[in-house]
C-alpha positions in Angstrom: 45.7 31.9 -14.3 42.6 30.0 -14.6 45.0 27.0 -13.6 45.5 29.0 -9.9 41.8 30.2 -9.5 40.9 26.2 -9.8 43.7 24.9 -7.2 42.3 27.8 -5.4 39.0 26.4 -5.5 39.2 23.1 -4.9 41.6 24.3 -2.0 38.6 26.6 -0.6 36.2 23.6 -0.8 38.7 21.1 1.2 38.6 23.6 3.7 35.2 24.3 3.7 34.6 20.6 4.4 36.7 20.3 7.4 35.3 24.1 8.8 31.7 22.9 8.4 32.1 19.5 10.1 30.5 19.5 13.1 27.3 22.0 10.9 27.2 18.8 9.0 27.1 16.3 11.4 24.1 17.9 13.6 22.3 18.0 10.1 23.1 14.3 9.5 22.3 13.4 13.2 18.5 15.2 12.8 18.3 13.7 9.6 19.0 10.2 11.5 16.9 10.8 14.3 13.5 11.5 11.5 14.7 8.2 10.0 14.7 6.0 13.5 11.4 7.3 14.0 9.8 6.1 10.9 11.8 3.4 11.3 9.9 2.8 14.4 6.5 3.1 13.1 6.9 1.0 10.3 8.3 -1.9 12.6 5.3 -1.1 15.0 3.2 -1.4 12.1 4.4 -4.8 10.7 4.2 -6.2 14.1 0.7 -6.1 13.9 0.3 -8.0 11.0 -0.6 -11.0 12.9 -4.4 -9.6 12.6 -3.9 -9.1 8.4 -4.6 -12.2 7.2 -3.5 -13.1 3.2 -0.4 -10.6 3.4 3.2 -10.3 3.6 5.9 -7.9 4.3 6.7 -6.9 0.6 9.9 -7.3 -0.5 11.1 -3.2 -0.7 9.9 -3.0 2.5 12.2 -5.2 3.8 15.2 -4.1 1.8 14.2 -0.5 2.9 14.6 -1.9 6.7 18.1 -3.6 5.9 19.6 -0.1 4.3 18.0 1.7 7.5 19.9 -0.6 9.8 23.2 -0.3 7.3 23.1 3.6 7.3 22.6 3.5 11.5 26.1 1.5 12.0 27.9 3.7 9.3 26.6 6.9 11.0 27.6 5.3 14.5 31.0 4.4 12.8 31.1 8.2 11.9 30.8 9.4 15.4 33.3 7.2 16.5 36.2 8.6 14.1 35.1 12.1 14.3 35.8 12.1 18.1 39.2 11.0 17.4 39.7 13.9 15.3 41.0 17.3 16.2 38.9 20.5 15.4 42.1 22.1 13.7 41.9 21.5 9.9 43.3 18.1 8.0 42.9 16.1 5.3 41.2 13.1 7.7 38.5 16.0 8.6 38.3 16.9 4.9 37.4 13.2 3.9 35.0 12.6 7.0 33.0 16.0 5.8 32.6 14.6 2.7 31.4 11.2 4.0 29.3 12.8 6.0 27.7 15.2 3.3 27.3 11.8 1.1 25.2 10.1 3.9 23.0 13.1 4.6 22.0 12.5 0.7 21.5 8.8 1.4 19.6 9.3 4.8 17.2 12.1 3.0 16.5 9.6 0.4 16.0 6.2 2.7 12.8 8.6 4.4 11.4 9.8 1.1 11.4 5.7 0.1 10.1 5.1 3.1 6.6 7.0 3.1 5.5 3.2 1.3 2.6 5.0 -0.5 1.2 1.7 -1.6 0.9 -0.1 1.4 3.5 -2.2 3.8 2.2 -5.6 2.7 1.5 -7.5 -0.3 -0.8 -10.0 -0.7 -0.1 -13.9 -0.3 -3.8 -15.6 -0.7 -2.9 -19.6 -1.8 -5.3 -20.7 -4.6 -6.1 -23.1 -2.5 -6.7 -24.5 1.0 -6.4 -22.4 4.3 -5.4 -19.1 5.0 -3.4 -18.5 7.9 -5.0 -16.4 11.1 -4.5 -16.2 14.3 -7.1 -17.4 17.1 -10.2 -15.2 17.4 -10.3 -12.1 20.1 -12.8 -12.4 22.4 -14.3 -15.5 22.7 -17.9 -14.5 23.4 -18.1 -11.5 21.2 -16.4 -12.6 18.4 -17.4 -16.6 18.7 -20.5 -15.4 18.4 -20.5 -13.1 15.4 -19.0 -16.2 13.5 -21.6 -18.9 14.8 -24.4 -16.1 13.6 -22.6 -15.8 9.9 -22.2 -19.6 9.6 -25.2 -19.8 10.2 -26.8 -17.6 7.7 -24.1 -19.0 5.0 -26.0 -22.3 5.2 -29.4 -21.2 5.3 -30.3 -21.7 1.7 -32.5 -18.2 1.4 -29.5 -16.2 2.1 -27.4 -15.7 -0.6 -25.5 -12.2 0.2 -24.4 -11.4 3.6 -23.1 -8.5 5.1 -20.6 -8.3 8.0 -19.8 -4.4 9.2 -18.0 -2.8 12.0 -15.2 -0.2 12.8 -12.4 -0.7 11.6 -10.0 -2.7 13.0 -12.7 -4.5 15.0 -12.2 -8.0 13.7 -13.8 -8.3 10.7 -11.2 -9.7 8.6 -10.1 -12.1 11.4 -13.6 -13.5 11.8 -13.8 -14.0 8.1 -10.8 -15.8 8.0 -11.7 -18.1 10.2 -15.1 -19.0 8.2 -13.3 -18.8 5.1 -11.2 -21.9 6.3 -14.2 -23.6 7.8 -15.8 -23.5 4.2 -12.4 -25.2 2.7 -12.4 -27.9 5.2 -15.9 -29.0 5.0 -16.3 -28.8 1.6 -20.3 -28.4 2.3 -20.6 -24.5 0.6 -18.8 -25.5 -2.3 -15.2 -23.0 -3.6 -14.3 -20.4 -1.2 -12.8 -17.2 -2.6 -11.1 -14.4 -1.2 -10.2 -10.8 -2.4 -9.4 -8.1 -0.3 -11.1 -5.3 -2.0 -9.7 -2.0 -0.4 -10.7 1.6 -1.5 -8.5 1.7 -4.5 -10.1 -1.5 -6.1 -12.0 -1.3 -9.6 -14.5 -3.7 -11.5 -10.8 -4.8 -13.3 -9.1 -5.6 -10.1 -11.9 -7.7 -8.8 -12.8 -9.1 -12.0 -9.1 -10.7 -12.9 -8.2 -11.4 -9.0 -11.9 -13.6 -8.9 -10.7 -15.4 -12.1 -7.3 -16.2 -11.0 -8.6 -18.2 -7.9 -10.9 -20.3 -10.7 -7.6 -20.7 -12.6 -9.4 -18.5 -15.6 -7.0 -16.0 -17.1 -7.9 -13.1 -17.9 -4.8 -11.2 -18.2 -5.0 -10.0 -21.4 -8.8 -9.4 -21.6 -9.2 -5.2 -22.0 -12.9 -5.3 -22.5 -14.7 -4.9 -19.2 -17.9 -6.6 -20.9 -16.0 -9.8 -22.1 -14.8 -10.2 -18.6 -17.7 -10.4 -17.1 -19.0 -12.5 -19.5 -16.1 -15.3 -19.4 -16.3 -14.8 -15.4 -19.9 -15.5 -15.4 -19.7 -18.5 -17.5 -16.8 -19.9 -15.2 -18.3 -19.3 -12.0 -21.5 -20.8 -13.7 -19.6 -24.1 -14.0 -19.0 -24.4 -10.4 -21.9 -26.3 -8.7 -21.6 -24.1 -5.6 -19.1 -20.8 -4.1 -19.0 -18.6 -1.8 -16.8 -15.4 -2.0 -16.0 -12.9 0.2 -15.2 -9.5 -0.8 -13.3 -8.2 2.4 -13.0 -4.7 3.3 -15.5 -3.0 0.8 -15.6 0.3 0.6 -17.6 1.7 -2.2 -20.2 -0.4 -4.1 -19.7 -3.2 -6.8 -22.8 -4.6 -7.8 -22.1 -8.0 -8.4 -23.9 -8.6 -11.5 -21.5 -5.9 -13.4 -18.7 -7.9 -12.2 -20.0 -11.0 -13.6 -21.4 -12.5 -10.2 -24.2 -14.9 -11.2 -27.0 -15.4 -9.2 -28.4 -18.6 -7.8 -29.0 -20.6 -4.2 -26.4 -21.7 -4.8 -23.6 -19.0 -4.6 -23.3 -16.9 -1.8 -21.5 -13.7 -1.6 -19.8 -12.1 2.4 -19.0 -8.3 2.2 -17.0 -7.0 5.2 -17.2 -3.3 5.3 -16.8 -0.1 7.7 -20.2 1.1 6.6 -23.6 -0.7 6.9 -24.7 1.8 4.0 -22.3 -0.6 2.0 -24.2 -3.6 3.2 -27.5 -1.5 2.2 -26.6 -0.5 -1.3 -24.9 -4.6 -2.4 -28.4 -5.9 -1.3 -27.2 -7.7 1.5 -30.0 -9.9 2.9 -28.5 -10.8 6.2 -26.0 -7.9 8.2 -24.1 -8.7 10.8 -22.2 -6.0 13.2 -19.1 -6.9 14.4 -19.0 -5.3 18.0 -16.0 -3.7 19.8 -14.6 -6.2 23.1 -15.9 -6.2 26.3 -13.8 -4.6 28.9 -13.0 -7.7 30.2 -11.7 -9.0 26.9 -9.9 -6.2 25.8 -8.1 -6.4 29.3 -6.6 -9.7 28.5 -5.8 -9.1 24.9 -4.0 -6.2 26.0 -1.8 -8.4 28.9 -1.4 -10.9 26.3 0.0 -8.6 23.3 2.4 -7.3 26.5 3.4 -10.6 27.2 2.7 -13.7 29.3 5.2 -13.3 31.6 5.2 -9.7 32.2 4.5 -8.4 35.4 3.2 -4.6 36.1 3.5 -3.1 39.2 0.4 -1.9 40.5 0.9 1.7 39.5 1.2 0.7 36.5 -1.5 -2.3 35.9 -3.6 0.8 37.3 -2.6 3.0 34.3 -2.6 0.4 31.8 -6.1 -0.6 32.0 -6.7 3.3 31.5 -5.0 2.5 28.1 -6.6 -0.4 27.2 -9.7 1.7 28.2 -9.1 4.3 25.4 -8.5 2.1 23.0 -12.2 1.7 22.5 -12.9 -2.3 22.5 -11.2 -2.0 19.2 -8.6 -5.6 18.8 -6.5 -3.5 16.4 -5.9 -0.5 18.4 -5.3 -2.5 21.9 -2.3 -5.0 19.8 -0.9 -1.8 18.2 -0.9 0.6 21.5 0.1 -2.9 23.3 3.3 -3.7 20.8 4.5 0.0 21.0 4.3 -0.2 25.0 6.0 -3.9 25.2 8.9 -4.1 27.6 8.4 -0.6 29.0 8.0 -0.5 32.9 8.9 3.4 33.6 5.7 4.3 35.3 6.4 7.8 33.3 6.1 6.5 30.2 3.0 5.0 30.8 1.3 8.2 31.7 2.9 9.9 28.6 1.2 7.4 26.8 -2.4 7.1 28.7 -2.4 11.6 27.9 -1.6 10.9 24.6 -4.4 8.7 23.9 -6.4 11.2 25.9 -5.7 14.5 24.0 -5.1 12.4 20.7 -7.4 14.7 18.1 -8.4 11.7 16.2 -11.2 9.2 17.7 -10.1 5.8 18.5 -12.1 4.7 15.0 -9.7 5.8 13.0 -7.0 4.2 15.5 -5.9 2.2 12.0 -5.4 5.3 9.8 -1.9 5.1 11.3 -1.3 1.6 10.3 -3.5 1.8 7.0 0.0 1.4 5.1 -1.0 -2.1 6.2 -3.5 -2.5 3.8 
């Protein structure tokens, strides 16, 4: 008997995968449809990364995109043979119903892998030379932020410096630019970089300074010995300048082993100029949002050089470039997600979205912090 009841079962689920079919595929195409979309944001995301200076795509990231792209063509392949199947029961529906029950599983999965709580990129800083960046946006506002900073970096009073703004202003990009200028001129001495972040600690900054001095500290535990072997090191060098880029709480320098001296100079880049208040910087800069003009031709140029808007929709796309508040990062990321589009309808969509958007355009990079 209990021989029969199991034929009977499995028979009962053979026929339960063929009956439920098409229950199973709308799941799997929803499913689908939530993974394209995050698909989407991530790509729009790392397109952007052309203003992150020091980073790369990391590796699961990557992978994450390849198995998206691998689950799409099954799924499509699924479609395909399930409209060459009748709706009357057979074993060809039994085994697509399974399939397809097996790649909702692995579509749930791919989005929960895919939220990337630690960030989209990973950091690719060389020990030595220059950091790649892209040119500066806006030449007057921005050229003249970094004249003001050089300027201050060589002034031999100065030795901390503070450089704030919004974010996704420019900061970073500015940075990187007098970052390199220090490496090819040789005149300040070392440059060092480490992208702080709001998760850092005195650890992180401690072991990531020592690394670009070639000191190891790896295996130091004791907070107090490594400051005092980073102290000593950077007391060897007869001149450096670092900059701690993107700051968001304070680190006062002599707890991480920072000596002081004319000779070493310290740039924090931060949201807050209460940051550049409380690390006792003696010079602050504020990195200003683009000009209308400026933000106008970054936005044509992150569309393209040889695209060509009607006027309807040049008209509406300045109102874009309008909301996006002067801010570099928020015109290249609204500009990438609107590349190639020329439907006057999808323009508008996107100008009222920007418009009833509940979030100010400061916070424009909270959907693409994963980048940092």
């Amino acid at each position: 008997m209990e021989f029969l009841r199991e034929i009977a079962r499995n028979a009962w689920v053979q026929y339960d995968y063929s009956r439920r079919l098409e229950e199973s595929l709308d799941v799997l195409k929803t499913e689908m449809q939530e993974l394209s979309s995050q698909q989407t944001d991530i790509i729009i995301a790392l397109n952007t990364a052309n203003v992150v200076h020091g980073k790369k795509t990391k590796a699961e990231v990557s992978l994450w995109l390849e198995n998206v792209e691998k689950v799409k063509s099954t799924v499509t392949k699924i479609e395909e043979v399930y409209g060459e199947l009748g709706r009357d029961f057979s074993l060809p529906r039994v085994a697509l119903g399974k399939h397809v029950v097996k790649k909702i599983e692995e579509v749930v999965k791919l989005k929960e892998k895919g939220r990337f709580s630690e960030g989209l990129l990973a950091d690719l800083l060389p020990e030595s030379g220059s950091i790649p960046t892209t040119k500066l946006v806006g030449r007057m506002t921005a050229g003249r932020n970094l004249e003001q900073i050089w300027e201050s970096l060589m002034d031999e009073e100065v030795r901390t410096i503070g450089v704030y703004g919004m974010g996704g202003v420019g900061k970073t990009t500015i940075m990187t630019h007098i970052f390199n200028k220090i490496q090819s001129s040789g005149i300040l001495g070392t440059a060092i970089w480490m992208t702080v972040s709001n998760d850092s600690s005195i650890e992180r900054l401690q072991k990531g300074i020592a690394r670009a001095i070639n000191l190891d500290l790896s295996d130091e535990e004791d907070e107090m010995r490594r400051k005092m072997k980073l102290f000593n090191a950077l007391k060897r060098e007869k001149k450096f300048v670092i900059i701690l880029d993107d700051m968001w709480k304070l680190f006062p320098l002599e707890k991480i082993g920072i000596p002081e001296g004319d000779a070493y100079k310290v740039v924090v880049t931060t949201r807050s100029k209460n940051v550049c208040r409380g690390m006792k910087c003696q010079k602050k800069f504020e990195v200003e949002v683009l000009s209308r003009e400026e933000a106008w031709e970054l936005f044509k140029e992150m569309l393209g050089a040889d695209v060509v808007l009607s006027p309807e929709v040049e008209q509406i796309a300045k109102l874009v470039t309008e909301e996006c508040g002067g801010l570099p990062l928020g015109i290249i990321t609204v500009a990438s997600a609107m590349r190639e589009k020329d439907d006057v309808r999808e323009w508008r969509n996107a100008l009222e979205e920007l418009k009833c958007s509940t979030m100010e355009i400061e916070g424009m990079d909270d959907q693409i912090r994963m980048l940092f």
